[in-house]
C-alpha positions, 0 to 999 in steps of 0.5 A: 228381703235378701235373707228370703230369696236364700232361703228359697234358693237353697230350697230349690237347689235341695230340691234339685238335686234331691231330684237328679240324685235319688228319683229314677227315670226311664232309659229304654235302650237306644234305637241305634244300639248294635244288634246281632241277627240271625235270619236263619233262626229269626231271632236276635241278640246284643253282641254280648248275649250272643251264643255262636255256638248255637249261630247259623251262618246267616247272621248280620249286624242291624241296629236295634230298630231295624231287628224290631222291624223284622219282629224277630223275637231275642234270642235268649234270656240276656237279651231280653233283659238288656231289652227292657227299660232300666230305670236311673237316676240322672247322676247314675246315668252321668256316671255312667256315661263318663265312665267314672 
């Protein structure tokens, strides 16, 4: 008996970890992420993407929700990648977020 319940341990274990190392999952960007928008232009950006050569001076800060809200197309191409869904693997995803 004992010799089955290992195997089907170390089963599930293979399985679980075949899961969080190989199979993507989708991660769309979080509602709260900082945004840059430019109410003179109607558009918006993430700080990394944002041109301030082309700014107006009527620019704020809102969080991603908020600039969705307002129906503000991105401002360019940047933007809209960093916009779409990204899909990784929970071990990506935890190396990411420790920085390792």
């Amino acid at each position: 008996m004992s010799k089955k319940y290992f195997i089907i341990t170390a089963v599930i274990i293979i399985v679980l970890l075949l899961v969080v190392v190989f199979i993507p999952f989708k991660q769309n960007p979080s509602s709260t992420s900082r945004v840059v928008v430019d109410h003179f232009n109607h558009k918006y950006a993430f700080p990394s993407c944002y041109d301030y050569e082309k700014a107006s001076n009527y620019i704020d800060e809102v969080t991603y929700k908020d600039a969705q809200d307002l129906k503000y197309p991105p401002m360019n191409t940047c933007t809209e990648e960093k916009a779409k869904p990204q899909y990784k693997s929970l071990l990506k995803r935890l190396l990411e977020s420790t920085e390792i």
